[in-house]
C-alpha positions as a Markdown table, in Angstrom:
| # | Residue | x | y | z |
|---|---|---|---|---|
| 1 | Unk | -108.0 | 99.4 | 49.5 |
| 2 | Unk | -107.7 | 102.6 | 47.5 |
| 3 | Unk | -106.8 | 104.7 | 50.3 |
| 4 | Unk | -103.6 | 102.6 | 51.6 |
| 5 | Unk | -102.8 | 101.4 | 48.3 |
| 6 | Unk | -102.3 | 105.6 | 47.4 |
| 7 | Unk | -100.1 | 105.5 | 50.4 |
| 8 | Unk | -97.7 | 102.9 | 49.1 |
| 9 | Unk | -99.3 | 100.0 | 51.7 |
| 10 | Unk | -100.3 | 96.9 | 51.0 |
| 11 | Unk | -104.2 | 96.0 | 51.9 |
| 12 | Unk | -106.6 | 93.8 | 51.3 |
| 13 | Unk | -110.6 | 93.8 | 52.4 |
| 14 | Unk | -112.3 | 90.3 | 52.6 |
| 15 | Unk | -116.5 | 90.9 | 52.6 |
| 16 | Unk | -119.2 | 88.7 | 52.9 |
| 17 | Unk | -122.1 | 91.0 | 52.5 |
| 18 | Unk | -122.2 | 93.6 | 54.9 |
| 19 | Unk | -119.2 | 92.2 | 57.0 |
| 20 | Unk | -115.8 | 93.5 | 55.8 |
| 21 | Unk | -112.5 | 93.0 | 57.2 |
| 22 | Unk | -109.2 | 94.8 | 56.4 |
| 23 | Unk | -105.7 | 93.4 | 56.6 |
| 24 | Unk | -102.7 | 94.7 | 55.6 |
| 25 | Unk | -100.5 | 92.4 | 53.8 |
| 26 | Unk | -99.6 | 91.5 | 50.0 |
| 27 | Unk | -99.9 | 87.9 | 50.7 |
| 28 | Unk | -102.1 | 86.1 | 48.6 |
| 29 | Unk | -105.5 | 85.6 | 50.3 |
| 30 | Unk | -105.5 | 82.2 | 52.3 |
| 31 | Unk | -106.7 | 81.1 | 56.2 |
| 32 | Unk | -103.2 | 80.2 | 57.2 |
| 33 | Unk | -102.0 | 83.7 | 55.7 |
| 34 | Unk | -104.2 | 85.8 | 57.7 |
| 35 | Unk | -103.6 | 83.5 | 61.0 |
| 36 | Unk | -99.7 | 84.6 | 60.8 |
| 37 | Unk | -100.3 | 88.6 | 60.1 |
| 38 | Unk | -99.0 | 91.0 | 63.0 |
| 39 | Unk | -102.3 | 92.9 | 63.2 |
| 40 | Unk | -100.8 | 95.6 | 65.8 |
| 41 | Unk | -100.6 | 98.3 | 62.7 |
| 42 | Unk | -103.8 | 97.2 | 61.7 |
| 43 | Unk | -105.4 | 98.0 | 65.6 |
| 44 | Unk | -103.5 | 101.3 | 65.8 |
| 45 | Unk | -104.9 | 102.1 | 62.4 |
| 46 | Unk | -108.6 | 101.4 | 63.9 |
| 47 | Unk | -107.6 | 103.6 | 67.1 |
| 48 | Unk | -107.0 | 106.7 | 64.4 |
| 49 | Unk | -109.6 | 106.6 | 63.0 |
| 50 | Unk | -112.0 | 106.3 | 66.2 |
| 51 | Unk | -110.0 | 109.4 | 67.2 |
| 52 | Unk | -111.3 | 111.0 | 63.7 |
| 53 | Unk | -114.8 | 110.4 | 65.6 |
| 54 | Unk | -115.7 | 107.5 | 63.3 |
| 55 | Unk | -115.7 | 104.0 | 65.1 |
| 56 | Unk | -115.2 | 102.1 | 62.1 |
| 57 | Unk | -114.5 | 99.2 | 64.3 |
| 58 | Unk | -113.0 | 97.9 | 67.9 |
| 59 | Unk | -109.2 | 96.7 | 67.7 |
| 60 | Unk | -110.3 | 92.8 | 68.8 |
| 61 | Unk | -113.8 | 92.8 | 66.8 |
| 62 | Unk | -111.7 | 94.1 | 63.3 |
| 63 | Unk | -115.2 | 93.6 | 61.9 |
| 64 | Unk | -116.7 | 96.4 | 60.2 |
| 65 | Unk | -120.3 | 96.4 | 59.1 |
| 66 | Unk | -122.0 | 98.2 | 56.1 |
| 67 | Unk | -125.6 | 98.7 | 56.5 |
| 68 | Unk | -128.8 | 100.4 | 54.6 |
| 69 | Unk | -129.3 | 102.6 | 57.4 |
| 70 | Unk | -125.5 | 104.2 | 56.9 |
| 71 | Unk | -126.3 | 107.6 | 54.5 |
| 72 | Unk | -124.0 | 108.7 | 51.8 |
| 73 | Unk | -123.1 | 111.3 | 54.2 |
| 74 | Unk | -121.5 | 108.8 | 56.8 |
| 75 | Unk | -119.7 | 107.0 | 53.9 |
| 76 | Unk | -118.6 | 110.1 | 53.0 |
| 77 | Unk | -117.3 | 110.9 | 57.0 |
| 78 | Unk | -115.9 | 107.3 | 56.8 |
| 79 | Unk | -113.0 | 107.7 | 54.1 |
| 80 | Unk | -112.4 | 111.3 | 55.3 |
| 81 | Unk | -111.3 | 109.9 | 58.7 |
| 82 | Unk | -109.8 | 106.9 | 57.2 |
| 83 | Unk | -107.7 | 109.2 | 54.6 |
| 84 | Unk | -107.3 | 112.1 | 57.4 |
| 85 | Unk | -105.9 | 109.1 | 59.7 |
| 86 | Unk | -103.5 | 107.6 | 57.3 |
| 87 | Unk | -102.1 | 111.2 | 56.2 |
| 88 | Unk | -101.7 | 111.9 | 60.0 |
| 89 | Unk | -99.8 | 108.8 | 60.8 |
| 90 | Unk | -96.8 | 106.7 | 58.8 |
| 91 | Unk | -98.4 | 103.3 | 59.2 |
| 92 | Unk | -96.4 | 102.5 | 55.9 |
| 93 | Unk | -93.2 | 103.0 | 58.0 |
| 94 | Unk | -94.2 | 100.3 | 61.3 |
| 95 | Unk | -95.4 | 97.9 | 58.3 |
């Protein structure tokens, strides 16, 4: 949330343990919220960052998954290509 937030974009990540999912909206958290939400900034954002060499997750799974086995390094590699992909592309402005 950070990361966006920094960039002037609204975001919010839902967990349930490992499981994480991002969306992008100021919209108070709710089922019928989410089921509205264009998502195509949201796969294009994905896309960058698989470009970044990190497949954080695919477009239709949106599911990404936090595990034991992931080092500090690969976090680390993780929110450089997530902050390398928003400073490459103005998500803010398709928003």
């Amino acid at each position: 949330e950070t990361a966006f937030n920094e960039r002037g974009m609204p975001c919010h990540v839902n967990n349930l343990g490992p499981s994480l999912k991002i969306w992008l909206t100021d919209l108070e958290p709710s089922f019928d919220a989410y089921c509205n939400l264009d998502i195509r900034v949201l796969y294009l954002f994905l896309l960058a960052v698989n470009v970044e060499g990190i497949l954080l997750s695919t477009p239709t799974q949106r599911s990404i998954f936090l595990s034991f086995a992931h080092t500090d390094e690969d976090i680390e590699m993780t929110i450089d290509a997530v902050n390398s992909s928003l400073d490459k592309y103005n998500f803010r402005e398709v928003l």
